[in-house]
N, C-alpha and C positions, 0 to 999 in steps of 0.2 A: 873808661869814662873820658871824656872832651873836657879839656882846660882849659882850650882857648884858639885862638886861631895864630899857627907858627909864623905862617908865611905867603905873600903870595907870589905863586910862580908867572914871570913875566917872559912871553917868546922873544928872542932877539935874536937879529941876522951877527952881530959881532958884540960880545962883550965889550970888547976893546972900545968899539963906538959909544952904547948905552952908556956904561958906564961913567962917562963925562959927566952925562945931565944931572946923575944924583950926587956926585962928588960937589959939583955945581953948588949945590944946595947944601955940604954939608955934609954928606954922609959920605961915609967907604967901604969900600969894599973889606970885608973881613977874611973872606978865605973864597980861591977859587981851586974846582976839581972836577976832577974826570968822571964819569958816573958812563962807564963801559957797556954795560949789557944795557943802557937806555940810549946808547951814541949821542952823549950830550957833554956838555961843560956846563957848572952852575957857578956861580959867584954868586956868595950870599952878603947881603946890606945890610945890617943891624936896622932897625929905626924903629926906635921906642920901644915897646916890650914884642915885638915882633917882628920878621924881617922881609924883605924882597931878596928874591931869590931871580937872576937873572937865567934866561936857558938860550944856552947859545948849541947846534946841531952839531955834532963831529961827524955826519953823514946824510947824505943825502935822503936817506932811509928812514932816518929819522923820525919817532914820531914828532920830532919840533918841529924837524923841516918840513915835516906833509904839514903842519900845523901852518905855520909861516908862508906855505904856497896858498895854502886855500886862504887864509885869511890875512895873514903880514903879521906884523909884530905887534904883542899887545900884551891884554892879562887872556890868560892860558889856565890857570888853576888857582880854586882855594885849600890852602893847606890846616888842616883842624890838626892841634896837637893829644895825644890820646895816652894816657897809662896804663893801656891795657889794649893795645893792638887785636891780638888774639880774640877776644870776646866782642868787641865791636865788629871784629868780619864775619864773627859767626853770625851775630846780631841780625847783623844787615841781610845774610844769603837765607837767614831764614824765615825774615820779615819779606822775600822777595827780591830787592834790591841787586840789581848788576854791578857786578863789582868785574875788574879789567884782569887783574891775576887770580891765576888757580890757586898761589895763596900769596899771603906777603913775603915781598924782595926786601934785596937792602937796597936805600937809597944812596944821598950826597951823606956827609957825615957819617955813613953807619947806620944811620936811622930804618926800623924795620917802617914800610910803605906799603899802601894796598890804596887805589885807587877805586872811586866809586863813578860808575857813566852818567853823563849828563842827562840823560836819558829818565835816570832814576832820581835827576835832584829837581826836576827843573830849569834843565840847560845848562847847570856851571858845574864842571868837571871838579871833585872835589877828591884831594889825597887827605886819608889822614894817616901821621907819621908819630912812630914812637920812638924814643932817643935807646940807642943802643945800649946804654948804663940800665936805661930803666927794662929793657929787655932782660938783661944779665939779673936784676934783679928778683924779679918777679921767676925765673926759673927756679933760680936759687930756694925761693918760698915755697914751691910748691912741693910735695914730700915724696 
């Protein structure tokens, strides 16, 4: 089930740069990482009960970076937070719905991810992400 919205993912050519603007205003950076099989670095922002999430490419391959040529630096994705991973992707593949992995990855944090095509929301690329505790959880329950 959807609790609320985690996060939103912002494309950026350098961390290092972005990062100013929001410091600027007050916020900081909480934790920056590596997220390998996506070729990205994210640095995530707190800001109020939900955060921004910076995506800077570690490759040229990148889907940020194909993101950032065709369109330059922006908002890139909305992140829904979910308790229950698993049965929202069934949900969705069998309402129809294009979903981008054959199933859920891990993402930044740990968090299991499955992203949904813009295609299927109405133009905005939407992840939703479940926190890796609450994954361990929910195993654990099931018999």
């Amino acid at each position: 089930m959807i609790r609320g919205v985690d996060h939103l993912g912002i494309a950026v050519r350098s961390i290092a740069e972005s990062r100013v603007f929001y410091e600027a205003l007050g916020l900081a950076v909480e934790a920056i990482e590596e997220v390998p099989g996506d070729q990205v670095r994210v640095a995530m922002i707190p800001c109020g009960a939900m955060r921004l999430e910076l995506l800077e490419p570690t490759s040229g391959e990148s889907p940020i970076a194909r993101f950032l040529e065709r369109r330059g630096p922006g908002l890139h994705h909305l992140c829904l937070a979910t308790d229950d991973l698993g049965a929202d992707d069934a949900r969705l593949r069998e309402a129809g719905y294009q979903v981008l992995r054959p199933e859920p990855s891990r993402g930044a944090g740990g968090c299991w991810i499955q992203f949904v095509h813009p295609k299927s929301t109405g133009g905005v690329l939407v992840e939703l992400s479940q926190p890796a505790a609450a994954a361990r959880e929910e195993a654990r329950a099931e018999p």
